[in-house]
C-alpha positions as a LaTeX table, in Angstrom:
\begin{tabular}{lrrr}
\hline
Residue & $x$ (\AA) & $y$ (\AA) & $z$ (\AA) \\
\hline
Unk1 & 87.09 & 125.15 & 112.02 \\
Unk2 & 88.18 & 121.85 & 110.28 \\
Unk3 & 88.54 & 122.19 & 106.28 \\
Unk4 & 86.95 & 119.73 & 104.41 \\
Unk5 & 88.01 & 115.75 & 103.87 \\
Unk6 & 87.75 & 113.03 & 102.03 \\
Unk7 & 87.28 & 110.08 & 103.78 \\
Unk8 & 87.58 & 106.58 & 101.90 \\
Unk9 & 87.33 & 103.30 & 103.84 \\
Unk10 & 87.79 & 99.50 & 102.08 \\
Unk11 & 88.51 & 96.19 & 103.09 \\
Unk12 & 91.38 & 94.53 & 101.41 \\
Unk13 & 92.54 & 90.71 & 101.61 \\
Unk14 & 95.53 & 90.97 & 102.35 \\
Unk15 & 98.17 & 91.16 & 105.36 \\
Unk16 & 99.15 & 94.44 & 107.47 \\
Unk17 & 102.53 & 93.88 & 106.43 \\
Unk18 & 102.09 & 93.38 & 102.54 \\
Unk19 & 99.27 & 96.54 & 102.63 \\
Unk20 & 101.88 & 98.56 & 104.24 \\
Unk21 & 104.99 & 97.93 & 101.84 \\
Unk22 & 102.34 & 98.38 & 99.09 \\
Unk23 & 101.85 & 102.16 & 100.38 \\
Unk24 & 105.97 & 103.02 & 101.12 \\
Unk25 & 107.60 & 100.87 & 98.02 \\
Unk26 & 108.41 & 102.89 & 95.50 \\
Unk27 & 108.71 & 99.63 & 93.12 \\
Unk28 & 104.96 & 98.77 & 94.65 \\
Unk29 & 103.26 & 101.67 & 94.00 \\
Unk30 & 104.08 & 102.28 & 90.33 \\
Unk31 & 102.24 & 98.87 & 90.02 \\
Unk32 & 98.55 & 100.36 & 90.85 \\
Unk33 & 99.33 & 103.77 & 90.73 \\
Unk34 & 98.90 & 104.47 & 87.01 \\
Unk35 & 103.19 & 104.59 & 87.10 \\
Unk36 & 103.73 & 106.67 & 89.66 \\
Unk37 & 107.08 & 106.02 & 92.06 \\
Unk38 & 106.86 & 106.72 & 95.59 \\
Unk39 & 110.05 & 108.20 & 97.01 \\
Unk40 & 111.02 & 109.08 & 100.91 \\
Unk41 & 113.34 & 107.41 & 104.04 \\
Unk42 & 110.35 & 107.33 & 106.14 \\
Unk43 & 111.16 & 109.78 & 108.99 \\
Unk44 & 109.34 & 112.21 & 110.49 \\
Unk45 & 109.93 & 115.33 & 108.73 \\
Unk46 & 111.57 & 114.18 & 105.73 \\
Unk47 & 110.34 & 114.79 & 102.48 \\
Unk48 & 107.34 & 112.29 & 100.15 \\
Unk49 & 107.56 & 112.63 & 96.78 \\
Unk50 & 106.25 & 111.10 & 93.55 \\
Unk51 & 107.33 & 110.35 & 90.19 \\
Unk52 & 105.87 & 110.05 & 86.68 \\
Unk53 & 107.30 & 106.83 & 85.26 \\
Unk54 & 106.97 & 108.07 & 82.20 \\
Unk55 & 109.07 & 111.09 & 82.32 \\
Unk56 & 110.45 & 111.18 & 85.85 \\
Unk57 & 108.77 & 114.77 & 86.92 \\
Unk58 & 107.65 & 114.92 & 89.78 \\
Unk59 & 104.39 & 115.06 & 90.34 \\
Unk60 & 103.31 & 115.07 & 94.16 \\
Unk61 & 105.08 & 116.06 & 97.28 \\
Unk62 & 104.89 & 116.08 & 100.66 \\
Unk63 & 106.35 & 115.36 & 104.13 \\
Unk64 & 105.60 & 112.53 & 106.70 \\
Unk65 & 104.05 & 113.32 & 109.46 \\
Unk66 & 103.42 & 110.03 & 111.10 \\
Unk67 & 105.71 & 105.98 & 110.50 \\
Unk68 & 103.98 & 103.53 & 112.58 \\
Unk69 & 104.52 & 100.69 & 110.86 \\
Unk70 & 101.62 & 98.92 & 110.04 \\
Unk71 & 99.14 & 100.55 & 111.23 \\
Unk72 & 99.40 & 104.07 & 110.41 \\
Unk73 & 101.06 & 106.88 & 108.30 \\
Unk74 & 100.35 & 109.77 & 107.47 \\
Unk75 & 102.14 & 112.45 & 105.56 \\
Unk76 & 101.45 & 116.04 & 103.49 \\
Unk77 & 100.34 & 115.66 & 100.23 \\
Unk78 & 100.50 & 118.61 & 97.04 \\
Unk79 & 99.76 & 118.13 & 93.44 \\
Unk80 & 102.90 & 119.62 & 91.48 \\
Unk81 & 101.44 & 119.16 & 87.95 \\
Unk82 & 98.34 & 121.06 & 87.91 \\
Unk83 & 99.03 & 125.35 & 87.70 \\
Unk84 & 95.62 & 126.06 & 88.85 \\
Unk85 & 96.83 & 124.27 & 92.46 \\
Unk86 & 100.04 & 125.36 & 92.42 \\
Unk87 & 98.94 & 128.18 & 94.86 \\
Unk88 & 97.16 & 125.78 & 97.35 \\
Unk89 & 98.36 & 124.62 & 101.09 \\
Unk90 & 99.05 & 121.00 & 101.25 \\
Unk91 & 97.09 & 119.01 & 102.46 \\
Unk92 & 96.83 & 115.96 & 104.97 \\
Unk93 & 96.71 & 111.89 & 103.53 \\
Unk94 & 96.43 & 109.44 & 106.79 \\
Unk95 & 96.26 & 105.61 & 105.86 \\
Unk96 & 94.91 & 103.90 & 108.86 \\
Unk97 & 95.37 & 99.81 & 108.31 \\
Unk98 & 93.49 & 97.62 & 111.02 \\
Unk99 & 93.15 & 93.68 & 111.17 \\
Unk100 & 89.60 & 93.08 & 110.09 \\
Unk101 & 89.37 & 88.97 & 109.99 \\
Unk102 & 91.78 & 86.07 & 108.89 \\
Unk103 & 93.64 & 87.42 & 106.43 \\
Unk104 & 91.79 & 90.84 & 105.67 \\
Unk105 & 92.90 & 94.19 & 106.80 \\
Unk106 & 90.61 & 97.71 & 106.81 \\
Unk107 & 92.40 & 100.64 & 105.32 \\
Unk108 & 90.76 & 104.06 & 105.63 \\
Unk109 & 92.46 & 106.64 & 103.86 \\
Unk110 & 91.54 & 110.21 & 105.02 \\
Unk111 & 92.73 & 113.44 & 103.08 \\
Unk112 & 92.11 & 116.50 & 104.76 \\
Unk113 & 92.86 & 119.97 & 105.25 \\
Unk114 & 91.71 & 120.80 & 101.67 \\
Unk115 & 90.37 & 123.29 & 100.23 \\
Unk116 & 86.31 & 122.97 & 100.09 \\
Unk117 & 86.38 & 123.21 & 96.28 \\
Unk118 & 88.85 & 120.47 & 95.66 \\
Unk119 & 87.09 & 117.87 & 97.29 \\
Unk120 & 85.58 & 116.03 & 94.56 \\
Unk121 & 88.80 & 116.14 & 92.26 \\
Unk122 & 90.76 & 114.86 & 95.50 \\
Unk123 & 87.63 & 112.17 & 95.64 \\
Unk124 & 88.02 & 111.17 & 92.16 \\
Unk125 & 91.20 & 110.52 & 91.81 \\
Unk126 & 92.00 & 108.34 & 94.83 \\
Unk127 & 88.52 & 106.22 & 94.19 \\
Unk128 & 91.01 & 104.42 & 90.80 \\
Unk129 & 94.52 & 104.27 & 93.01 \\
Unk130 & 92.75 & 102.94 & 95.99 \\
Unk131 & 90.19 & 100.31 & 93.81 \\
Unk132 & 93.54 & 99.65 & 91.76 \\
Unk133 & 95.41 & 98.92 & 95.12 \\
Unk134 & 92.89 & 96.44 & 96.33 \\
Unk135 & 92.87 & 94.64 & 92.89 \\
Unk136 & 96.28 & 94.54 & 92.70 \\
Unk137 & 96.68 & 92.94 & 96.08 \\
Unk138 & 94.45 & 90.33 & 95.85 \\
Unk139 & 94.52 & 89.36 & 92.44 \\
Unk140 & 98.21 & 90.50 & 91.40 \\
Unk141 & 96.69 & 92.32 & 88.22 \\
Unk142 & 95.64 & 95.72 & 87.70 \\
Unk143 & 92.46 & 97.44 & 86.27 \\
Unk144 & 92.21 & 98.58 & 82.82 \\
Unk145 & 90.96 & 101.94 & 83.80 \\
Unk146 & 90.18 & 104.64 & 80.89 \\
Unk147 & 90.19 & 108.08 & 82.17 \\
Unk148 & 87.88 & 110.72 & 80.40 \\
\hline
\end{tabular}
């Protein structure tokens, strides 16, 4: 039996290329992702990890799974900041990137192998990073997103 996923799919003007360095740039992703620094060498089996701008803790981690550069990777994902998590398996985040017209790509992002009851948080909290990634790209600004 599969655990539960969730399963996000946009379309994004932009170019395989520039989508992909977006996900794996540690200078790119504290653009959209509300300051938060990407960190790995890309290799199967070695280590993902992310970074708080703010204060440098870390605040994900993970290991990649899958580099095939630019259409998919995938790597294990935890949440290191929130106690009542700290006793959960990581999970699974797989960016799929497919040409979808001149100059416009597909990315579906899938996170699975989570628990049932963390769906929704998992849900929530990519819909900003991955709307803020799409803005970002083809507009070179980011939202002004309030969180509750």
């Amino acid at each position: 039996m599969s655990k539960p996923a969730m399963i996000h799919v946009t379309y994004i003007e932009t170019t395989p290329e520039k989508l992909w360095e977006a996900l794996t740039s540690g200078a790119f992703t504290q653009l959209y992702w509300f300051g938060r620094r990407i960190e790995s060498d890309w290799t199967v089996g070695s280590p993902v990890r992310f970074f708080d701008s703010a204060d440098d803790s870390l605040t994900d981690s993970g290991e990649v799974l899958l580099y095939d550069e630019p259409k998919t990777l995938a790597y294990t994902f935890k949440n290191e900041f929130l106690e009542d998590r700290a006793d959960d398996a990581p999970g699974r985040v797989t960016f799929t990137i497919e040409p979808a017209g001149k100059n416009v790509v597909k990315l579906q992002v899938v996170h699975d192998q989570i628990a049932e009851d963390s769906v929704e948080g998992w849900r929530n909290g990519w819909a900003p990073i991955l709307a803020n990634l799409k803005t970002y790209l083809e507009t070179n600004r980011t939202l002004e997103i309030t969180f509750s």
